[in-house]
C-alpha positions as CSV (number, residue, x, y, z in Angstrom):
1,X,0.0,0.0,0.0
2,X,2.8,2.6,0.8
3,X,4.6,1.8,-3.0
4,X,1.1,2.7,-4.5
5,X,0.6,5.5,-2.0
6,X,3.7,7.8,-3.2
7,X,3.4,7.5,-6.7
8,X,-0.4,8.3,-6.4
9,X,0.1,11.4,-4.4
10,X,3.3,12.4,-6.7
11,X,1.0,12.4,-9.7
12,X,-1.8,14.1,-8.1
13,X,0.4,16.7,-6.6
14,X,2.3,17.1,-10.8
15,X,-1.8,17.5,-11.5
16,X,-2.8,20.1,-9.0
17,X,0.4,22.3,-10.4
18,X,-0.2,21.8,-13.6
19,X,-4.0,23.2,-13.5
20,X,-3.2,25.6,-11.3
21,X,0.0,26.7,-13.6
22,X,-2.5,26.6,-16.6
23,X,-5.4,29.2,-14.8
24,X,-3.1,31.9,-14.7
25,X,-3.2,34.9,-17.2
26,X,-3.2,34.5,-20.9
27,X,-0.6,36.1,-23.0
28,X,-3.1,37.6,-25.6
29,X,-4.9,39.6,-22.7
30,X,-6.7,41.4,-25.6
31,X,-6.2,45.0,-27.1
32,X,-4.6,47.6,-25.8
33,X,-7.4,50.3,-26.0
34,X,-11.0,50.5,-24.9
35,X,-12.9,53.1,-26.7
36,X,-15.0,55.1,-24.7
37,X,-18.0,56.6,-26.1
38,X,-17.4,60.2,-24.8
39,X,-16.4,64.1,-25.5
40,X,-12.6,63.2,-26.4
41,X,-10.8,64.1,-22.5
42,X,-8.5,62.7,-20.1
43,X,-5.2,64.4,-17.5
44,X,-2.2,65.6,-19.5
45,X,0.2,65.9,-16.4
46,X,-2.3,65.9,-13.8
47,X,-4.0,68.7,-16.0
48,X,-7.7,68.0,-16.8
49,X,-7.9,68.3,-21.2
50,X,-11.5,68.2,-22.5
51,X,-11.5,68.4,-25.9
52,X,-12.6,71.8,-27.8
53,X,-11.8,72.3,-31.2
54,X,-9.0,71.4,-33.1
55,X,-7.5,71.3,-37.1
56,X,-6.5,69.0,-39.5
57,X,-4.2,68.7,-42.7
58,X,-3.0,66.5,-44.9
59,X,1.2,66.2,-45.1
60,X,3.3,63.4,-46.7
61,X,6.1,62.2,-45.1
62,X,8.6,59.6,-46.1
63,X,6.2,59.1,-49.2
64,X,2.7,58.1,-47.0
65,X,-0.3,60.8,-47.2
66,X,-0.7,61.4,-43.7
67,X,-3.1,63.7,-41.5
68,X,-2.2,66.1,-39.1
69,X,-4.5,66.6,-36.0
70,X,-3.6,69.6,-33.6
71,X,-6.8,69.2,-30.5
72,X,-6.5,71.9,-28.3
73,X,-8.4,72.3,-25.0
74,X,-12.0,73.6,-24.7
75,X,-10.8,76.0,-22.6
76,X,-7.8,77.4,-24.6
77,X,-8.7,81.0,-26.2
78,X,-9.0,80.8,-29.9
79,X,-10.8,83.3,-32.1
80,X,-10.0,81.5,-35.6
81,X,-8.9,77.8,-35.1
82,X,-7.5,78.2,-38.6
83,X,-5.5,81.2,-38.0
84,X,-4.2,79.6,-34.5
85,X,-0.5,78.5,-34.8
86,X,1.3,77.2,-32.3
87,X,0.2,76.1,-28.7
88,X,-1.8,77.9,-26.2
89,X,-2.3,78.1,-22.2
90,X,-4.1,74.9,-22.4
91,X,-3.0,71.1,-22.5
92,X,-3.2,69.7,-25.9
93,X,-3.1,66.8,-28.0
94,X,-1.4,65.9,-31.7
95,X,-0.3,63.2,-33.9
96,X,-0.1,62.0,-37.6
97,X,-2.2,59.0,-38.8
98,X,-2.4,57.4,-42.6
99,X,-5.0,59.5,-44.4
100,X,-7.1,56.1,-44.4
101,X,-9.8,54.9,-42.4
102,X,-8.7,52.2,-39.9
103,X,-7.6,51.3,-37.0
104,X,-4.3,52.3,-35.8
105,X,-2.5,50.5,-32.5
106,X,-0.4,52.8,-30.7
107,X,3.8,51.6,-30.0
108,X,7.2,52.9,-29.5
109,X,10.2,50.7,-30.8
110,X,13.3,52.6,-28.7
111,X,15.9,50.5,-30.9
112,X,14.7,52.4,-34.5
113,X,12.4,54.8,-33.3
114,X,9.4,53.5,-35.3
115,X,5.9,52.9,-34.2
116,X,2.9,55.7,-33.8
117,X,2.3,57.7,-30.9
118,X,-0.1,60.4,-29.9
119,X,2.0,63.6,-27.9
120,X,0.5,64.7,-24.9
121,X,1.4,68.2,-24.5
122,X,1.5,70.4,-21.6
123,X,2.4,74.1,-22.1
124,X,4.1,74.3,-18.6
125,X,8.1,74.0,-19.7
126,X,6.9,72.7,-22.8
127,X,7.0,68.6,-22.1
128,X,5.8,66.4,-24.7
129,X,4.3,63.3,-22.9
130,X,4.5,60.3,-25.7
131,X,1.7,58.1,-24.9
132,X,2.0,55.1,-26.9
133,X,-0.1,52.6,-25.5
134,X,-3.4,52.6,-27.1
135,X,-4.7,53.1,-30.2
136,X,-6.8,55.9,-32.7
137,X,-9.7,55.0,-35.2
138,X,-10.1,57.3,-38.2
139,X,-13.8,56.9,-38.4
140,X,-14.3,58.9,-41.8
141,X,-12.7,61.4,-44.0
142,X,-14.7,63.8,-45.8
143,X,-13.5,66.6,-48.3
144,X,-15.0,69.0,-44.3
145,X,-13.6,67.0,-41.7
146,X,-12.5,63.9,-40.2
147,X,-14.0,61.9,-37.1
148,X,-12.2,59.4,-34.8
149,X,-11.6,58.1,-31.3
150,X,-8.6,57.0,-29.6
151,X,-7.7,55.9,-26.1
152,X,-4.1,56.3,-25.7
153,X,-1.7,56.4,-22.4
154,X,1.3,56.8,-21.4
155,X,1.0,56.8,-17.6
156,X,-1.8,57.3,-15.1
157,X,-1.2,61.5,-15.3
158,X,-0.8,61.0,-19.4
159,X,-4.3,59.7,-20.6
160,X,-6.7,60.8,-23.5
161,X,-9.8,58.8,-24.4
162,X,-13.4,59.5,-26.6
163,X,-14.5,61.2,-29.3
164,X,-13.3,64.3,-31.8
165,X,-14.7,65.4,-34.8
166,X,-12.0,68.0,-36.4
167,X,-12.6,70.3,-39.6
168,X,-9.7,70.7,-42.0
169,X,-9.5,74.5,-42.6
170,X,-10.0,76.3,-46.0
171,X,-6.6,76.5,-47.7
172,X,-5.9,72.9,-47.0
């Protein structure tokens, strides 16, 4: 009984780690982002950013049609958004995207520098926060304007999610 006893309790004991090993997280937790249907806002460096107005253009660079979004805080005082250059008072939020519709995941590779980000900017000694966990949906792209969403992070003070719809201005 004791010969039959070890072996029995070895292999119930490999068992028990094995399932227990096998509950534990998965490695494709799922995406990165979770789109929340909302007024585009978040904390840019502790600073609250809601979402206001904004512009769009299109650029090429490195031979891809890309579009430009400068969103700049509800708050910030702008007369003309088209005539605004620069940044204000205000937190604000830019990036480039393909000038397609899709889905873009947000990444940094350090060792080349590639990836797409969306820079978190706060006007306070001019830091650019470089969230790049996340990701942006270009919605649709009229001749006007284009709508998206996006959720992207950097850290818990760095953090942008909802909704923007942003009108490309008359010369573009």
């Amino acid at each position: 009984m004791k010969l039959l006893l070890k072996p029995l309790l070895l292999s119930i004991s490999i068992s028990a780690t094995l399932f227990i090993s096998s509950c534990g997280k998965d490695d494709d937790s799922g995406p990165s982002y979770d789109f929340i249907n909302q007024n585009l806002q978040g904390t840019i460096d502790g600073h609250v950013f809601t979402y206001g107005e904004g512009t769009v253009e299109t650029t090429t660079f490195e031979g891809e049609e890309q579009i430009s979004f400068d969103l700049y805080h509800s708050n910030e005082d702008i007369t003309d958004v088209c005539d605004f250059f620069g940044f204000g008072d205000e937190v604000s939020v830019f990036f480039f995207m393909p000038a397609e519709v899709g889905l873009y995941e947000l990444s940094l590779n350090f060792s080349d520098f590639s990836g797409r980000t969306v820079t978190l900017f706060n006007p306070d000694g001019a830091v650019n926060n470089i969230a790049s966990i996340g990701a942006v949906e270009i919605l649709t792209i009229t001749e006007t304007e284009v709508t998206g969403r996006m959720d992207a992070t950097l850290d818990g003070e760095n953090t942008v999610n909802g909704n923007f719809t942003v009108e490309f201005c008359p010369d573009n």
